[in-house]
C-alpha positions in Angstrom: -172.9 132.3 -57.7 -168.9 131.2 -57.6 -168.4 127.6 -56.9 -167.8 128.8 -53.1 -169.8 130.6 -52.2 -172.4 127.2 -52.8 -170.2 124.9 -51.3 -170.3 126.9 -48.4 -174.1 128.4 -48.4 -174.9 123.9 -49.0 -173.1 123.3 -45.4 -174.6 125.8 -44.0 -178.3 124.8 -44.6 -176.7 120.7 -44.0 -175.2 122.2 -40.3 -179.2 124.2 -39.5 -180.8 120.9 -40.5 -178.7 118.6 -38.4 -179.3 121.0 -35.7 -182.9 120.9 -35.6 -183.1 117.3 -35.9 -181.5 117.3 -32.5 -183.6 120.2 -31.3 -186.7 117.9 -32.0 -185.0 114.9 -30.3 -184.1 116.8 -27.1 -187.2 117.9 -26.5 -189.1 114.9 -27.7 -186.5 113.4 -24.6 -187.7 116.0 -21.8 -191.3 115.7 -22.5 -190.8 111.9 -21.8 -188.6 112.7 -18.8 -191.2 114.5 -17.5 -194.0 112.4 -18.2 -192.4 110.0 -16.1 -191.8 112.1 -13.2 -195.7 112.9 -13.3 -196.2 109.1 -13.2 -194.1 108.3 -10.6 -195.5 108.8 -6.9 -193.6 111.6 -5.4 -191.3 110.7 -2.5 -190.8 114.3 -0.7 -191.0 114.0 3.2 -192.6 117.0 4.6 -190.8 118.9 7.1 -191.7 118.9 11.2 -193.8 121.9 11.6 -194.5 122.3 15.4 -198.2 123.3 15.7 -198.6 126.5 18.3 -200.3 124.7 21.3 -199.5 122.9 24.4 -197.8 119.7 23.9 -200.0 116.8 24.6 -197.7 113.3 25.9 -199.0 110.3 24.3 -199.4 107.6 26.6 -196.9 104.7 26.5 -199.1 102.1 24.5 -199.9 104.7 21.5 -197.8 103.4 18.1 -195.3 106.0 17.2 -197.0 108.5 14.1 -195.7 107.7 10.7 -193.7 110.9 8.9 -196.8 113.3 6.8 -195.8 111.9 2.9 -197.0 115.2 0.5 -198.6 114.3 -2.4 -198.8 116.4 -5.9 -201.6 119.5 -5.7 -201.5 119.2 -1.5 -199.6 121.2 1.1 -197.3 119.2 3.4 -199.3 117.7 6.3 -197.6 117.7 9.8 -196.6 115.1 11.4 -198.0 116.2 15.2 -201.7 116.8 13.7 -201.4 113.2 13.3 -200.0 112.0 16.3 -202.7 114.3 18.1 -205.2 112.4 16.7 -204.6 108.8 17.8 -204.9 110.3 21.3 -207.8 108.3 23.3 -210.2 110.0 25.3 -210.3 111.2 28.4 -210.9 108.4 30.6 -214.2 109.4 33.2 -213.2 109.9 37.0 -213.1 107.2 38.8 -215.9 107.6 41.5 -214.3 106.8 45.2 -216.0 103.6 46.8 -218.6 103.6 49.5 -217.3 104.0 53.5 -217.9 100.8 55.2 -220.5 100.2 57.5 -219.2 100.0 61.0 -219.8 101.4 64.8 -218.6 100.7 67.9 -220.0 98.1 69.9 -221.4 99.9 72.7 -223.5 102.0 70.6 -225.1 99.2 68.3 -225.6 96.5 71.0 -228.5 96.0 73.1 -228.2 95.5 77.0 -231.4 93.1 77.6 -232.4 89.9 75.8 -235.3 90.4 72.7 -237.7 87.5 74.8 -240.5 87.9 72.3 -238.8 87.7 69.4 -236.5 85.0 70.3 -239.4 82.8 71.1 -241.0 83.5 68.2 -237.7 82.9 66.3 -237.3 79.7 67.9 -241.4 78.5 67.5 -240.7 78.8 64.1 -243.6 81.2 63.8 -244.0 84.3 62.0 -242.4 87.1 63.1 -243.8 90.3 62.8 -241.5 93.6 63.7 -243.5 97.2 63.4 -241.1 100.6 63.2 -243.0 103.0 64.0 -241.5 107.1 64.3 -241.9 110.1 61.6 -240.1 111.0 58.8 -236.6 109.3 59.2 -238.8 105.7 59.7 -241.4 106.6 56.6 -238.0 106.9 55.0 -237.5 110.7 54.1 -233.7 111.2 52.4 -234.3 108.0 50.8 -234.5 107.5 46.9 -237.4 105.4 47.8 -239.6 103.5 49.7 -237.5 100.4 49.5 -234.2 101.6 50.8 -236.2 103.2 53.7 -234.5 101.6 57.0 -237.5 99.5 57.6 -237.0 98.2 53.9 -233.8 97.5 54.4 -234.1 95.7 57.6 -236.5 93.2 56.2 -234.0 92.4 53.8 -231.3 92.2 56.5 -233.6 89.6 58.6 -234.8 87.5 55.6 -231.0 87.1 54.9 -230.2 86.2 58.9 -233.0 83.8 59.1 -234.0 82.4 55.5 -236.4 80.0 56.7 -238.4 82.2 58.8 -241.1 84.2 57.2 -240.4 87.9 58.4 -242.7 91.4 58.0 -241.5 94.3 58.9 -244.3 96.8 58.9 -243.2 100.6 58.1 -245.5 102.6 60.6 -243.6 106.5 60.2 -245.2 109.5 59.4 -243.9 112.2 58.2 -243.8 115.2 61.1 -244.9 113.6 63.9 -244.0 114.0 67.9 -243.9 111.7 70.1 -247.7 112.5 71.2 -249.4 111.9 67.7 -247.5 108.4 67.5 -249.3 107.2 70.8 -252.2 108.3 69.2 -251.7 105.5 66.4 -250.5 103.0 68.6 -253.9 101.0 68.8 -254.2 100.7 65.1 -250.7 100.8 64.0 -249.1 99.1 66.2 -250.8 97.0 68.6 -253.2 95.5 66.5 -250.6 93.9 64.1 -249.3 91.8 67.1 -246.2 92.4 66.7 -243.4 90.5 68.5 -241.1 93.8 68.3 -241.4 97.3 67.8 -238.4 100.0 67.2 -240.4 103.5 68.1 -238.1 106.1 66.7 -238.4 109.7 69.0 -237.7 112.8 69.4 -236.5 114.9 66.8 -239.4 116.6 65.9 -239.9 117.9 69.6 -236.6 119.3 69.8 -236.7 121.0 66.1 -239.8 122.5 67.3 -238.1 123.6 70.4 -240.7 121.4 72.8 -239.8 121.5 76.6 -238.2 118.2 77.4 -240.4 117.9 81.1 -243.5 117.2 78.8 -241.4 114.9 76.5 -240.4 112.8 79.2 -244.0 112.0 80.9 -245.1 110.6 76.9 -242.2 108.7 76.3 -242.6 106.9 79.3 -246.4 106.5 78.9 -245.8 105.5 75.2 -243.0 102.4 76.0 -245.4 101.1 79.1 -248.3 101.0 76.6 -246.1 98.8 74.0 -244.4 96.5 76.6 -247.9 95.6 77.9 -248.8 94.7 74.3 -246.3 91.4 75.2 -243.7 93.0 72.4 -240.2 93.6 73.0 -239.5 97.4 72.7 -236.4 99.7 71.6 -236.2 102.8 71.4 -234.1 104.9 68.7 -233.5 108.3 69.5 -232.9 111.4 66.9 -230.0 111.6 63.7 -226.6 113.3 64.5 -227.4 115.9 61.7 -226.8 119.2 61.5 -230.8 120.7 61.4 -230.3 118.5 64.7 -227.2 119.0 66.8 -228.0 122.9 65.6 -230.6 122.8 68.2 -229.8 123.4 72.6 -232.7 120.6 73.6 -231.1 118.0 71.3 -228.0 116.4 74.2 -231.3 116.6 76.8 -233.4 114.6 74.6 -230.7 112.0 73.7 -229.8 111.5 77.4 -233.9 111.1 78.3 -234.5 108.9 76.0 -231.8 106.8 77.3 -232.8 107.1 80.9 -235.8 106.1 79.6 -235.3 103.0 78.0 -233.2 102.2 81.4 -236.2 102.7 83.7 -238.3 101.0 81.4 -236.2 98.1 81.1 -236.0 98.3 77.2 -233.4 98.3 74.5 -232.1 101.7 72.6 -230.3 101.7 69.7 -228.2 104.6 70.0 -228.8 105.9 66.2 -227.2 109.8 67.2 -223.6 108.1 68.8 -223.1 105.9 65.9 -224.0 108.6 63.3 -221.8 110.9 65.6 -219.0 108.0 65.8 -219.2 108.4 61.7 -218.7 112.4 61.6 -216.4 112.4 64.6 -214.4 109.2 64.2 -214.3 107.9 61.2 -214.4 111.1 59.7 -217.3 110.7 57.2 -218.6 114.1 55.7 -222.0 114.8 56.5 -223.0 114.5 52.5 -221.9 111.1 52.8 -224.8 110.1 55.4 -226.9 112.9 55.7 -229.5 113.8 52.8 -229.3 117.1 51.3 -231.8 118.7 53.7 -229.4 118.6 56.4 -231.5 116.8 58.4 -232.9 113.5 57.0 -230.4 109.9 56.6 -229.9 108.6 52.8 -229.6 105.4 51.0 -226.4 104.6 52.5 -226.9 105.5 56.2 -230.7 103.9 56.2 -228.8 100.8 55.3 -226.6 100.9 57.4 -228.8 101.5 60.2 -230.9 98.6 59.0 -227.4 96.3 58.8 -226.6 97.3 62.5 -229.9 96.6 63.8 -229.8 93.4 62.1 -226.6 92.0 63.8 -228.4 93.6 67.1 -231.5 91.7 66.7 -230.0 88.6 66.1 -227.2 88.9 68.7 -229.6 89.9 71.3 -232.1 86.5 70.3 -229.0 84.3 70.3 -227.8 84.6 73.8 -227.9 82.1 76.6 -231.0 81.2 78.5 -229.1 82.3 81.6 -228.2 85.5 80.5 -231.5 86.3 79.0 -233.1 85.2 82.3 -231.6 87.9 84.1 -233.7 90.3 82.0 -237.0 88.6 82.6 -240.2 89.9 80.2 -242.7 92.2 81.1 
């Protein structure tokens, strides 16, 4: 081999060894590079994706969602999913509050004094009240026994007089007329010696379509027999409900039953105006104060009733002597 030819094959191999010293230094430097990008956490903000439903407004209170970060080996999360999740729940329905108790005057007062009673009242003596009547006195609508309107009375008077020790005796049974009551007056009524009795009439008779002639000759047998018993008497007459005001008798029994209590000079509570007064005038659905039945009262209008007779009761004990006087005692 000439002289130049070995100079020249010697830079050759010198020029292929410098280059793949730098070969193994370049990629000895990527490898590193890349090691380090592996190490490092990844910094890539996903992009908005817009889910396909029905957007959903946060309320005003809910933080603001953070941006979806994606992290190495996972797909990009979006941010909505998130901000769909911090959504409360659906707050329950808020249930509307209970109709006041109210009724006109004229149809919750009683006309003549409660002598009885109010003696008793004032003696400081027991006082003993019977409710006698069928199924809307035995307490029939009612969730039970105690918020029967006889229940709920007694708890009316025990507020109204707290020093006075106060029974009220529930005496209704379930289907009765007004002719099956008198039959129980002796033991039911009459020999608890009561100072006042509320007989609840009539429904029954006219849901059975009873003629109202026959009616009127019991009823007035029935309040003569109590008054003689030395108790003060009133009378309640049927439910405004619609099983009831469904039937023709039902405006002839309310009137008797008034007329009634006039010519026997005893109270009525007028239990189908107010209940009317409530539908009519105040404009209370039927659900609200009639059970389910269509025909029987419920928790709220039992106590109600009991709450109206209360403030009767004690109005009519709390008048003047001279007023009260003017309604002597049979």
């Amino acid at each position: 081999m000439t002289t130049n030819k070995q100079t020249m094959t010697a830079c050759w191999a010198q020029a292929a060894a410098v280059t793949a010293i730098f070969a193994v230094h370049g990629f000895f430097a990527v490898h590193a590079a890349a090691q380090a990008q592996l190490a490092a956490p990844a910094l890539f903000v996903a992009p908005q994706i817009t889910p396909q439903i029905a957007p959903v407004a946060a309320p005003a209170a809910a933080p603001a969602a953070m941006p979806a970060v994606a992290m190495p080996g996972l797909h990009p999360v979006p941010a909505d999913v998130t901000k769909h999740a911090a959504l409360p729940p659906s707050a329950a329905p808020v249930a509307s509050p209970p109709a006041a108790c109210k009724a006109p005057v004229e149809f919750s007062h009683f006309d003549r004094p409660l002598l009885h009673t109010r003696r008793r009242l004032a003696s400081g003596e027991p006082l003993t009240v019977v409710a006698i009547g069928s199924s809307s006195t035995a307490g029939a609508g009612a969730s039970s026994p105690a918020t029967s309107y006889p229940s709920r009375l007694a708890v009316e008077l025990r507020q109204r007089y707290p020093e006075h020790d106060i029974t009220v005796l529930n005496r209704g049974v379930n289907g009765e007329e007004t002719d099956d009551m008198m039959v129980r007056f002796s033991a039911d009524v009459i020999a608890a010696h009561p100072q006042l009795v509320l007989w609840q009439v009539g429904t029954n008779s006219v849901l059975r379509d009873r003629p109202l002639d026959k009616h009127s000759t019991e009823l007035h047998q029935g309040v003569e027999e109590l008054t003689a018993s030395n108790a003060d008497v009133v009378l309640i007459d049927p439910q405004f409900a619609p099983a009831v005001i469904a039937k023709p008798e039902t405006p002839g029994m309310v009137e008797q039953i008034a007329l009634a209590a006039k010519d026997e000079n005893v109270d009525l509570f007028r239990r189908f105006a107010v209940m009317r007064d409530w539908y009519e005038v105040q404009h209370l659905a039927f659900d609200k104060f009639v059970a389910p039945d269509h025909l029987h009262m419920n928790d709220w209008s039992y106590a109600c009733m009991a709450r109206l007779l209360g403030a009767a009761i004690a109005e009519a004990t709390s008048r003047p002597m001279a007023s009260a006087a003017t309604h002597p005692a049979r």
